[in-house]
N, C-alpha and C positions, 0 to 999 in steps of 0.2 A: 504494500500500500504506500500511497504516498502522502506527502502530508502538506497544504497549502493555505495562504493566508493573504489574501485580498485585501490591496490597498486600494484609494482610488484619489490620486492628488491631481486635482484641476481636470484637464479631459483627459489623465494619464491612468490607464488601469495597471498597475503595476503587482504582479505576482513572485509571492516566494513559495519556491515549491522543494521539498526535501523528500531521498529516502524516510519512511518514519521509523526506520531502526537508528538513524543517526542523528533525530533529536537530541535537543542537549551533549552533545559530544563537541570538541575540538580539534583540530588536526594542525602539527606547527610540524612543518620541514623547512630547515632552512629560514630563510626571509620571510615566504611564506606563511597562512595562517588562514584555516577560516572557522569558526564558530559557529557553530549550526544552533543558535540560539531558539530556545522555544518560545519567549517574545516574538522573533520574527516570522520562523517557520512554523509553527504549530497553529493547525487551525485543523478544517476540514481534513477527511480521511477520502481518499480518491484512488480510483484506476487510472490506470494512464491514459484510455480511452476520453476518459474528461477531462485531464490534465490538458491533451490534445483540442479540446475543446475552449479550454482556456487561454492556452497558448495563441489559438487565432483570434483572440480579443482583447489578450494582454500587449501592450505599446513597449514595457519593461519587464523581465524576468530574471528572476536570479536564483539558479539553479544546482542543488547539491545530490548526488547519489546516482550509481549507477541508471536506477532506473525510469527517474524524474529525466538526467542527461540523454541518455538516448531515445526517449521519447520525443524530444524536440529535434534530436540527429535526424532521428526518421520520418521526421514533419518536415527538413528542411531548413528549421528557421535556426541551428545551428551548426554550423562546419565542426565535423569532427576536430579537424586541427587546429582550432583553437580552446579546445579545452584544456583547462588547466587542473592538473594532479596534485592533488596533497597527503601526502601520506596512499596515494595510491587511490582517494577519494575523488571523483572527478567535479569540477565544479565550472559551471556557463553560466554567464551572461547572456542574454539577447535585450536589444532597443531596435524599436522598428522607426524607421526615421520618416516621415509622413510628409 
């Protein structure tokens, strides 16, 4: 399952979506660092089917977990090669620029 939390600032709907096994975890390699805080990500419990769903209505996304990332791989709306690894956790970005 995945786990996501719905902002909506100005006409921007911006989404956090995480594996929900890596709530509340942190990952530090190197420089890097990301904090899968449950402030941010913890909301709704989702398939990726709707993730998918969201994704074509979110402007921002900010994406932690194998299987939140390659859901938006296989939509398109992020390039495998720019994903960025931490601790071997994979974490995207998407902004769709209108």
């Amino acid at each position: 399952m995945i786990s996501i939390k719905i902002y909506e600032q100005g006409d921007d709907l911006v989404i956090g979506a995480c594996d929900e096994h890596l709530l509340g975890k942190k990952f530090v390699d190197g420089k890097f660092q990301i904090d899968v805080s449950k402030n941010f990500y913890e909301g709704q419990r989702i398939n990726k089917e709707k993730l998918a769903k969201y994704l074509l209505d979110a402007t921002i996304a900010n994406l932690v977990g194998e299987e939140a990332v390659n859901c938006a791989i296989k939509m398109g709306v992020v390039d495998p090669d720019c994903i960025l690894r931490i601790k071997g956790i994979p974490h995207a970005q998407m902004i769709k620029m209108l």
